[in-house]
Phi, psi and omega in degrees: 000135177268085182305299178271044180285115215053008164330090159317104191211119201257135163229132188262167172103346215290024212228331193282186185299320192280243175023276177305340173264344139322316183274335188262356182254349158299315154326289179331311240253326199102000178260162188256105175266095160278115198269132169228152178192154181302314171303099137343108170207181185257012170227044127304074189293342181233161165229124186239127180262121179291339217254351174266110200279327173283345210259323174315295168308319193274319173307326162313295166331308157329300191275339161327310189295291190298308184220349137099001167179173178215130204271331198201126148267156169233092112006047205267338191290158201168129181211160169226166179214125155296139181144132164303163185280359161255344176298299194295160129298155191293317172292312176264005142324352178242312172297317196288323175301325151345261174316286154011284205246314158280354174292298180341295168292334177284250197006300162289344191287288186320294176346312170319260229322312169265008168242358161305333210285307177225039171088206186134192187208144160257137191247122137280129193267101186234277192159162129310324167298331164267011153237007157235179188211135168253154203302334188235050194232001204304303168306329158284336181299284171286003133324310171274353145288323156327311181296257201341288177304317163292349192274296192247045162279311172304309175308327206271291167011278184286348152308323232258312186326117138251099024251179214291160167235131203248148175205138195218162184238127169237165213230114170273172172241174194333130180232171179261119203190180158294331175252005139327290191291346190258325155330290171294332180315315192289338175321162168297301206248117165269330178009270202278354244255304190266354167296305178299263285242315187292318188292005138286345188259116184300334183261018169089297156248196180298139181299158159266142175310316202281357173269344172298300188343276157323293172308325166347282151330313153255020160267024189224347177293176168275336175291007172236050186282328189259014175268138167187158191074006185256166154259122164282048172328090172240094183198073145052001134110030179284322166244059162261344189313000000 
């Protein structure tokens, strides 16, 4: 089944492990993936600063153009900083919100204009980290409770839509990736650092980009039409604890 067929779906991020596997199962899926990211590539289409409200204007504008409406956002950009709340700096607690929370909110904001024309759904890509917290996590933490908490501000917004626009945040637990490898890099112990970490997730390991992916997919689909305003968790059965 082509869940997204012919589907318009702008994904930020395309370049990080989620952002690309959002592009390639929207492929999969029968949908059409504008993949954007800051980083330049050739399997870039666009090059986008989340944290840039005008860069916002001109890529929107772009798919306007390009494709005359837009069916699905994905929210995939995403940094983390490690540090306690005595810890962090000040900067980088601004970077992380930055990317985080305000690319999010610029992303839906543009976005509305062109998903009014014929409804669609936005997926935020937010964490676990925004429903338990960790000791050296602050800045992500509350960044990604934010994705949230906006997330279904947004939704009730786009209920309002006719037709509707739906938008949900879904929350992984550890995935195999780049901000693991950076995670465990930063540790005290990196040893022992992804053994402790896989041993907290009740099925044993580490999440996949492409089972976030999937999900994706069908929140961005017509089979999830009556879903919307929710937080999704898919992490290994880490806050059923």
């Amino acid at each position: 089944m082509r869940e997204l067929h012919d589907k318009i779906v702008l994904v930020t991020g395309a370049a990080g492990a989620v952002g690309g596997a959002v592009v390639a199962a929207v492929r999969e899926a029968g949908g059409v993936a504008v993949a954007t990211d800051r980083t330049e590539g050739k399997a870039i289409e666009f090059s986008l600063d989340v944290t840039d409200e005008s860069a916002w204007r001109r890529v929107m504008a772009a798919v306007e153009g390009a494709y005359g409406r837009l069916d699905g956002l994905v929210n995939a950009a995403g940094v983390v900083a490690l540090g306690s709340v005595e810890q962090l700096s000040f900067a980088d607690w601004r970077r992380v919100l930055s990317v985080n929370l305000d690319g999010t909110f610029l992303g839906c904001k543009y976005a509305f204009p062109l998903l009014r024309r014929r409804g669609g759904a936005i997926v935020n890509l937010s964490s676990v980290s925004a429903l338990i917290g960790g000791h050296n996590l602050a800045a992500y933490n509350a960044s990604k409770a934010g994705v949230s908490l906006l997330s279904k501000s947004v939704a009730l917004a786009g209920a309002r839509c006719k037709p509707p626009i739906r938008c949900n945040a879904v929350c992984p637990a550890f995935l195999e990736g780049p901000m693991v490898d950076f995670t465990v890099r930063s540790s005290r112990n990196p040893d022992t650092a992804l053994e402790r970490m896989t041993a907290e997730i009740p099925l044993g390991r580490l999440g996949k980009p492409s089972e976030v992916a999937a999900l994706c997919v069908y929140l961005l689909s017509d089979a999830a039409a009556f879903v919307t305003g929710a937080d999704l968790p898919i992490d290994g059965g880490l806050t059923a604890r």
